[in-house]
Residue frames as a rotation matrix with the C-alpha (Angstrom) as fourth column:
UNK 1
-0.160 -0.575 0.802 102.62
0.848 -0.496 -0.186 104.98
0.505 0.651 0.567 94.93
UNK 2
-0.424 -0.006 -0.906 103.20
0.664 -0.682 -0.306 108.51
-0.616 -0.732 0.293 96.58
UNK 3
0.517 0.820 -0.247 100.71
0.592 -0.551 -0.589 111.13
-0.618 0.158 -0.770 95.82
UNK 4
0.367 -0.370 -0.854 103.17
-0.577 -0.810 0.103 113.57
-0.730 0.455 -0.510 94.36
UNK 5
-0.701 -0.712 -0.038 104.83
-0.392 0.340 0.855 111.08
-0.595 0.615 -0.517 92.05
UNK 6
0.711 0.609 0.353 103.52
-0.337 0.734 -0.589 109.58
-0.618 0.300 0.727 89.02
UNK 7
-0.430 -0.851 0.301 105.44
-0.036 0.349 0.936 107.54
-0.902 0.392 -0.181 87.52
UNK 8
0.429 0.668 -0.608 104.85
-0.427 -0.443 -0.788 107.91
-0.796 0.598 0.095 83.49
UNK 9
-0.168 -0.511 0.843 104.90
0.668 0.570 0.478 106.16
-0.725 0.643 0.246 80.05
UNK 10
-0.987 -0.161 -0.021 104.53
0.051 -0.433 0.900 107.73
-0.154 0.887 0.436 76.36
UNK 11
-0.471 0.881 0.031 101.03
0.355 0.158 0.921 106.50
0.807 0.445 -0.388 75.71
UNK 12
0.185 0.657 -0.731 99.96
0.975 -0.031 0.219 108.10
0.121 -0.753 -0.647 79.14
UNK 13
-0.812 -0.583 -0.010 101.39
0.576 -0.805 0.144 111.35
-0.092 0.111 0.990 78.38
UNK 14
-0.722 0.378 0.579 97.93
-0.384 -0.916 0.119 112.96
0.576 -0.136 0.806 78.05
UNK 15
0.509 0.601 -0.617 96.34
0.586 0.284 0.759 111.46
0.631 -0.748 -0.207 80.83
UNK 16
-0.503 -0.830 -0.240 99.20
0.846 -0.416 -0.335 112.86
0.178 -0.372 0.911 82.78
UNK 17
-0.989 -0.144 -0.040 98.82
0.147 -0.985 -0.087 116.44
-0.027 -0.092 0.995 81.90
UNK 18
0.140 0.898 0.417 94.86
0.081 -0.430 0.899 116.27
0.987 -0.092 -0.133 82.10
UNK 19
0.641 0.270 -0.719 95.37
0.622 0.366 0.692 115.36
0.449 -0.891 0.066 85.58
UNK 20
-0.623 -0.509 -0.594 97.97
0.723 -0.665 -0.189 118.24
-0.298 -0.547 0.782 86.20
UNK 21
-0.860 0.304 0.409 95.69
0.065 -0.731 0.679 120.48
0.506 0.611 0.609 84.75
UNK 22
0.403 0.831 -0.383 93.25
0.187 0.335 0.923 119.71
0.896 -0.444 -0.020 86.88
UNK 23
0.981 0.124 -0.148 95.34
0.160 -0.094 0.983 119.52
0.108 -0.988 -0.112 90.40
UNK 24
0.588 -0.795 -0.145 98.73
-0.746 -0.603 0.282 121.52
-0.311 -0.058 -0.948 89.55
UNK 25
0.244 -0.688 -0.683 101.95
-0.906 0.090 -0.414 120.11
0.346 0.720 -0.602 89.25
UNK 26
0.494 -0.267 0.827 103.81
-0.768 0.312 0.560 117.07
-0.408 -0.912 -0.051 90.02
UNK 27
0.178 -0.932 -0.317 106.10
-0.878 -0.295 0.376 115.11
-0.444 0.211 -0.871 89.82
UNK 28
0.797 -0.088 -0.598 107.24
-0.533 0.363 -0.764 112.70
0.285 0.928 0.242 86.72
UNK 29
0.085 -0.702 0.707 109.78
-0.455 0.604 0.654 109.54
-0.887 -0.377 -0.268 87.51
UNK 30
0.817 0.204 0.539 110.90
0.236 0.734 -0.636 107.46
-0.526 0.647 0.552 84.38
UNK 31
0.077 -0.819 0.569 113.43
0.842 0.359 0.403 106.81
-0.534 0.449 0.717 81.89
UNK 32
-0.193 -0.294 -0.936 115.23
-0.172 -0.929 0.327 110.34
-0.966 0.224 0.128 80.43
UNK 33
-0.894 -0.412 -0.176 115.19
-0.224 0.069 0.972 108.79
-0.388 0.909 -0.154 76.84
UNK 34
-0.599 0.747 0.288 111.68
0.790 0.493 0.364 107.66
0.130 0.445 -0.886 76.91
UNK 35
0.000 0.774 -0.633 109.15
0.992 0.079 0.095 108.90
0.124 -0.628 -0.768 79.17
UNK 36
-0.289 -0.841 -0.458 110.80
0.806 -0.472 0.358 111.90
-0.517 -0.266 0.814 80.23
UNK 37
-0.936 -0.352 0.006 111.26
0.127 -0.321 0.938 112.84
-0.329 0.879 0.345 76.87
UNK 38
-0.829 0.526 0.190 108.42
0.315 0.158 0.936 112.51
0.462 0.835 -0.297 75.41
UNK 39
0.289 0.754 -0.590 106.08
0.956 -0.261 0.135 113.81
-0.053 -0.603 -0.796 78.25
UNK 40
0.107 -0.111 -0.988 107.94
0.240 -0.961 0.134 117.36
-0.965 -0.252 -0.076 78.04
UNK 41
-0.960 0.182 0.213 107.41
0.130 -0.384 0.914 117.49
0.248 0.905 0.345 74.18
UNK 42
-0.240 0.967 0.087 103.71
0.829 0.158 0.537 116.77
0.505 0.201 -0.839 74.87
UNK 43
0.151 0.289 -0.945 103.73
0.764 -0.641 -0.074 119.41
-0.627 -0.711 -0.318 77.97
UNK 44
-0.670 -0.406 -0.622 106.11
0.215 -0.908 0.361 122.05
-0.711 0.108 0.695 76.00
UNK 45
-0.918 0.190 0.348 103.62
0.220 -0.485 0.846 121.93
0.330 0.854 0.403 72.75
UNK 46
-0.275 0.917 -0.288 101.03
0.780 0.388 0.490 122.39
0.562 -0.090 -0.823 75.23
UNK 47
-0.066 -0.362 0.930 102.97
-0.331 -0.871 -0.362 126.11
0.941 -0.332 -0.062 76.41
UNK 48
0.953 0.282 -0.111 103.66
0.155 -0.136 0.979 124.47
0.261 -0.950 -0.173 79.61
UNK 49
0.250 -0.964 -0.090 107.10
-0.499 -0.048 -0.865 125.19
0.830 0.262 -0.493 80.74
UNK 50
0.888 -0.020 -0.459 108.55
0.224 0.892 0.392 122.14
0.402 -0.451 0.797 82.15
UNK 51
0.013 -0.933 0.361 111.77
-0.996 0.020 0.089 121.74
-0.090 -0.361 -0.928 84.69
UNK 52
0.676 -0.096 -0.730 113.44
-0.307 0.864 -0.399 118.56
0.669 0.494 0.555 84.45
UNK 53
0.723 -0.286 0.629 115.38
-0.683 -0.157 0.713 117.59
-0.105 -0.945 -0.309 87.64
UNK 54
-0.010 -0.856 -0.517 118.83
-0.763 0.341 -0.549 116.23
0.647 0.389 -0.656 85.85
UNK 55
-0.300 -0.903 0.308 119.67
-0.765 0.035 -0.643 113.95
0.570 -0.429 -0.701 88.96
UNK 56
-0.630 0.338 0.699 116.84
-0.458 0.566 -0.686 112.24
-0.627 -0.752 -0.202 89.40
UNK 57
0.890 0.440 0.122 116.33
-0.253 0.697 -0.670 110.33
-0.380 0.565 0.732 86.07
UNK 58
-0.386 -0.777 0.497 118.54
-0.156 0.586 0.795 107.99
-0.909 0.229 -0.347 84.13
UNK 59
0.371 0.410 -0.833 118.24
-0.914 0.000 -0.407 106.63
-0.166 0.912 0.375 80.72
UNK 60
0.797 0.335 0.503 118.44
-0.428 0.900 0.078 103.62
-0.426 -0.277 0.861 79.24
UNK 61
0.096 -0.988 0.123 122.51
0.958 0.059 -0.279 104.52
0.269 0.145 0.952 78.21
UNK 62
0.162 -0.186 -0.969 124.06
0.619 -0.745 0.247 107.00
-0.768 -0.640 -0.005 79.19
UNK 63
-0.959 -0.280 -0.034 124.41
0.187 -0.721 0.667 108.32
-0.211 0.633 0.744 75.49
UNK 64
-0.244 0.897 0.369 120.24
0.652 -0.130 0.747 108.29
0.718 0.423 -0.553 75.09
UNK 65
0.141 0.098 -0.985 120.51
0.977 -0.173 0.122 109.73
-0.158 -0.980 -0.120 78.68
UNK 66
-0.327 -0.723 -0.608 122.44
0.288 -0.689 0.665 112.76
-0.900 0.042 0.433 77.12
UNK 67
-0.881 -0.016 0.472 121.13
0.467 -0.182 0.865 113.17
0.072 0.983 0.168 74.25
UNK 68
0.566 0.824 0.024 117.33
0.723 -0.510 0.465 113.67
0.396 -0.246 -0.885 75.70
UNK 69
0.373 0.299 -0.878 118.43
0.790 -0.598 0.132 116.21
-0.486 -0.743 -0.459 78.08
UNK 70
-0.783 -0.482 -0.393 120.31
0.159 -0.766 0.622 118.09
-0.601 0.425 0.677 75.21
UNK 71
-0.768 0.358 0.532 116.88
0.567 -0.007 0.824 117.95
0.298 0.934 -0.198 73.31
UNK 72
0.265 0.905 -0.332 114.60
0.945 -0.176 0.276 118.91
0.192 -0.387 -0.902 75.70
UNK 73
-0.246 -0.664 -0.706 117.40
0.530 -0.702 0.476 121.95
-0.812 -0.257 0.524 76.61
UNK 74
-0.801 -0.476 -0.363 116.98
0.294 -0.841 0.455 122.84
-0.522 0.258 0.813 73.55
UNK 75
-0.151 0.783 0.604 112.99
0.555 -0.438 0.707 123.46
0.818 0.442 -0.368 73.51
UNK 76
0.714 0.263 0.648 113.21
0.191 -0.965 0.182 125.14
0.673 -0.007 -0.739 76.19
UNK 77
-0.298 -0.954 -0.033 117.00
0.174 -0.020 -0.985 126.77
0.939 -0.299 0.172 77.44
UNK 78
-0.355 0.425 0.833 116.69
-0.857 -0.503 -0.109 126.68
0.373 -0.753 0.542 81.40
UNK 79
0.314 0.948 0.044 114.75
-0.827 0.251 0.503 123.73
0.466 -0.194 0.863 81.79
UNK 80
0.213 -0.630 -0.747 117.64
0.350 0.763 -0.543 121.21
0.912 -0.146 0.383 82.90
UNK 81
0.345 -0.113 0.932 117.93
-0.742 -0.640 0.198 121.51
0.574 -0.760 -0.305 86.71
UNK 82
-0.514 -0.567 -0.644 119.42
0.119 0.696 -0.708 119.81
0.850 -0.440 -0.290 89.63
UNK 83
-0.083 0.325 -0.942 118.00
0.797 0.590 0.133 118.77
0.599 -0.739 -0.308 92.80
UNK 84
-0.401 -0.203 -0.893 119.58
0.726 -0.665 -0.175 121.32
-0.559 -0.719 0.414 95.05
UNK 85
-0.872 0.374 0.315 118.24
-0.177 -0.842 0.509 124.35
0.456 0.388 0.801 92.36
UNK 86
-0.211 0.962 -0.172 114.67
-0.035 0.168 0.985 122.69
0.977 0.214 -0.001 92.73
UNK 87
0.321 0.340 -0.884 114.79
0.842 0.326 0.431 122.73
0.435 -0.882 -0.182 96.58
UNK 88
-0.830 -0.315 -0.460 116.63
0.392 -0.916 -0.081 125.84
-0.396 -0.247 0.884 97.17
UNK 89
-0.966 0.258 0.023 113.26
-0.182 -0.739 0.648 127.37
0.184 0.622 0.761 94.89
UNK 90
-0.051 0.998 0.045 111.05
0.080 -0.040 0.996 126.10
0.995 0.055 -0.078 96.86
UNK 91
-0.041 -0.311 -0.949 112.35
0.998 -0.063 -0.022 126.51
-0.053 -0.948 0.313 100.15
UNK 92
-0.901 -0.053 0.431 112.42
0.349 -0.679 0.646 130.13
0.258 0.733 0.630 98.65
UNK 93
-0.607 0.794 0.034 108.90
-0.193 -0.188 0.963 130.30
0.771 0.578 0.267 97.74
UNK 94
0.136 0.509 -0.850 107.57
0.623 0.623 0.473 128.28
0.771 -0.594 -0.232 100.96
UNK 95
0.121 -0.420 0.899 107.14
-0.535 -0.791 -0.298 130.32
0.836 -0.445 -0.320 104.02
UNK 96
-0.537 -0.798 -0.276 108.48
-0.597 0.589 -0.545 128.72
0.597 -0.128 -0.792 106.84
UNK 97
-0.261 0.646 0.717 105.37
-0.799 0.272 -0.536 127.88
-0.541 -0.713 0.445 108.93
UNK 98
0.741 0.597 -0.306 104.55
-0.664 0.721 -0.201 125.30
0.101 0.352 0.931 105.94
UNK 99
0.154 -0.678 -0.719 107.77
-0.876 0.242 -0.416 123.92
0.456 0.694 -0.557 105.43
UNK 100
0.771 0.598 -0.217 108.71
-0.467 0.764 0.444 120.46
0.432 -0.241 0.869 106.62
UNK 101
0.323 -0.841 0.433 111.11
-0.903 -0.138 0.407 119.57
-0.283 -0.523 -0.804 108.72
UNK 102
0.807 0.285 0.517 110.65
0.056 0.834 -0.548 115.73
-0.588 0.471 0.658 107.36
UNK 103
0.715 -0.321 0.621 112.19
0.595 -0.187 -0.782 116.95
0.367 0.928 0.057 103.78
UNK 104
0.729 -0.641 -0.243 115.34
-0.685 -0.694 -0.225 118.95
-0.024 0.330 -0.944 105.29
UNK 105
-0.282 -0.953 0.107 118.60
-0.652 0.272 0.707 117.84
-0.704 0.129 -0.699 104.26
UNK 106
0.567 0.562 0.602 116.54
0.233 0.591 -0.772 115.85
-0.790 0.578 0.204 101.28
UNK 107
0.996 -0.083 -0.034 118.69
-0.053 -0.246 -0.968 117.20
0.072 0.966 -0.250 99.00
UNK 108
-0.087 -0.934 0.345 122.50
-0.937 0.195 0.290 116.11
-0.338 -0.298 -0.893 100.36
């Protein structure tokens, strides 16, 4: 499994966030209706504000798919993003001596 990714279930939801708490963020792979979901209730009542990267989860229909991302939207408005936002804000944020040449065009 890559370092940055964990991949994440309901009942591991605070393991998870000890371990971001501990060594920052990163990044969350799993179903939109389950996992997802239910890790960014656990994060948001934990005052973390979470992004959610729209394009790079699924659900297990496309109406549970939709429905999480209108719930989580609406604890916190903002938090539904897309790929290109989430790379354009850290490309941003990164000055260019770190940046990786690897990871351009990663978003296309």
């Amino acid at each position: 499994m890559d370092a940055g990714v964990l991949q994440d279930c309901p009942a591991q939801s605070q393991i998870v966030l000890s371990q971001a708490l501990a060594v920052g963020p990163e990044w969350l792979q799993a179903l939109t209706d389950v996992c997802v979901h239910y890790t960014f209730a656990d994060a948001h009542q934990r005052d973390f504000y979470v992004r959610v990267v729209t394009d790079c989860v699924g659900g297990s229909s496309t109406y549970r798919h939709d429905a999480a991302l209108d719930a989580m939207e609406y604890l916190q408005a903002g938090a539904m993003r897309t790929t290109e936002e989430i790379v354009t804000a850290f490309s941003e944020m990164c000055p260019p001596e770190l940046s990786n040449p690897a990871l351009e065009g990663a978003a296309r």
